[in-house]
Structures are given as structure tokens and as C-alpha cells.
N, C-alpha and C positions, 0 to 999 in steps of 0.2 A: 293642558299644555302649560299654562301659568306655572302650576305646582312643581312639574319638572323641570322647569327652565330656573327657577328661580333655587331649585337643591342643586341643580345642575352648576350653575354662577355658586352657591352654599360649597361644593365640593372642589371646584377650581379654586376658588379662594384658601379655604384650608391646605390646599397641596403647597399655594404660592407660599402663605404665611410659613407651614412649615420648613421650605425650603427656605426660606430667609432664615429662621433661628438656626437650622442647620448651618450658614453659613459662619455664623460666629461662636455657635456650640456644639460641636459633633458631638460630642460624648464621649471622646475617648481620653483615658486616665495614662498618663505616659506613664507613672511608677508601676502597674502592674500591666500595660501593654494591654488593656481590654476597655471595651466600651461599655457604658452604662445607659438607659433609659432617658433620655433628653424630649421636651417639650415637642422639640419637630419631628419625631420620632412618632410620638402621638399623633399629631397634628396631619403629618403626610398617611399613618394609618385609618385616618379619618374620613379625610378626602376621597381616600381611594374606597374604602367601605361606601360613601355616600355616593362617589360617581356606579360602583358597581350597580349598588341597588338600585339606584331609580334610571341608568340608561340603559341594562339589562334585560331586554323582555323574560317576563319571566315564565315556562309554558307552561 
């Protein structure tokens, strides 16, 4: 229980931190009207891979 509560707190965190950089970088480029690959982008892919895996039972 230790192990998954503590990847559990590991993957809320990464969600929150990404959303924070998100707040002051989206990634989007106004001269071409598209978004590129920014730090929270990672960050919130992270979180969500780490909460999948370990609150997911897996059968």
C-alpha cells in the first residue's frame, strides 16, 4: 500500500506541476497559429501514465 500511495502523491504532483507551467507556457506559436511540445505537456503525460498504471487494477 506504501508503494502505491506514495506513486499515487508521485503522479498528482506531476499533473499539478504540469498544469502550473501550462499556465505560463502553452506552446502556442501565434506566427504560425500552432502549438509546439512545452515541459507541462510532458509533465501532465506523465502524471497521467503514472496515475493509470499503478491505480488501475490490472487483470
Amino acid at each position: 500500500m506504501k508503494k502505491v500511495s506514495s506513486n499515487l502523491i508521485l503522479g498528482l504532483m506531476s499533473l499539478i506541476i504540469g498544469f502550473q507551467f501550462l499556465r505560463f507556457d502553452n506552446g502556442y506559436i501565434l506566427e504560425t497559429a500552432s502549438y509546439e511540445i512545452v515541459p507541462g505537456h510532458l509533465l501532465i503525460a506523465l502524471g497521467g501514465v503514472i496515475l493509470i498504471y499503478y491505480t488501475v487494477p490490472i487483470i
